[in-house]
C-alpha positions as CSV (number, residue, x, y, z in Angstrom):
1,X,-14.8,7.3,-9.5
2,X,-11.6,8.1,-7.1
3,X,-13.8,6.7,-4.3
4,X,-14.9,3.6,-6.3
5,X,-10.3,3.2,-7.5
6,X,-9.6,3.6,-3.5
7,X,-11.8,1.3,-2.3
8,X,-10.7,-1.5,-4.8
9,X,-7.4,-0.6,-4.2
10,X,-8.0,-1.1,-0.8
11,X,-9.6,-4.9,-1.2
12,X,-7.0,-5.8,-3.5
13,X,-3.9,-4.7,-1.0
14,X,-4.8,-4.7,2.8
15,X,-3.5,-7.6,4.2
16,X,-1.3,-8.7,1.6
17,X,2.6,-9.5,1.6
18,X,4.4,-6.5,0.6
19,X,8.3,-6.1,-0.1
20,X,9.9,-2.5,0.5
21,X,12.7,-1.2,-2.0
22,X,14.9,-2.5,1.2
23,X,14.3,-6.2,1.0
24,X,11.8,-6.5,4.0
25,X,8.7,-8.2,3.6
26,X,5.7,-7.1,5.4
27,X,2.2,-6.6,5.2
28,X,-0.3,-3.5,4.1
29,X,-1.7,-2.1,6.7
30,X,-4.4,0.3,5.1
31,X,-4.4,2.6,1.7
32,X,-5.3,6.2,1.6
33,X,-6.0,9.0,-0.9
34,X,-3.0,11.5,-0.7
35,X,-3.5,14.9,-2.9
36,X,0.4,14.7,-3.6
37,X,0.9,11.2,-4.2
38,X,-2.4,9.6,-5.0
39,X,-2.8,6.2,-3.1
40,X,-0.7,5.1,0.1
41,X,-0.3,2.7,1.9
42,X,0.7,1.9,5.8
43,X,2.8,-1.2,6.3
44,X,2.4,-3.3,9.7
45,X,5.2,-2.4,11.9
46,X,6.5,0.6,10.1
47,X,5.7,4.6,11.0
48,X,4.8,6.2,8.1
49,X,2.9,6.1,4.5
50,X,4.2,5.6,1.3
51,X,3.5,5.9,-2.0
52,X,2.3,2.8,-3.7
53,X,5.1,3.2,-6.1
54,X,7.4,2.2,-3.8
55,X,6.4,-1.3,-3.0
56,X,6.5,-4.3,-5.4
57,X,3.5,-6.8,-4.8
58,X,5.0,-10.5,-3.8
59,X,3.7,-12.9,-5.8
60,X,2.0,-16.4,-4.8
């Protein structure tokens, strides 16, 4: 079942627009499973992973 969330997750987000909490607009990168945290994602350009929390989803 976490597998089957992740890998939705994953079609749904990589690739698309994403805004941080700072104002810049970017794109996912990749999601992963964090034991802490649950999903992350990496955002082209940026070091790092956060939680998806932290990003709001632009939309079209």
């Amino acid at each position: 079942m976490i597998l089957r969330e992740h890998v939705q997750a994953e079609a749904e987000l990589v690739g698309r627009a994403a805004v941080l909490t700072d104002g810049t607009a970017l794109t996912v990168e990749g999601v992963f499973l964090d034991e802490s945290h649950g999903l992350r994602i990496s955002i082209a350009g940026h070091i790092g992973k956060w939680p998806i929390s932290t990003i709001r989803m632009l939309q079209p």
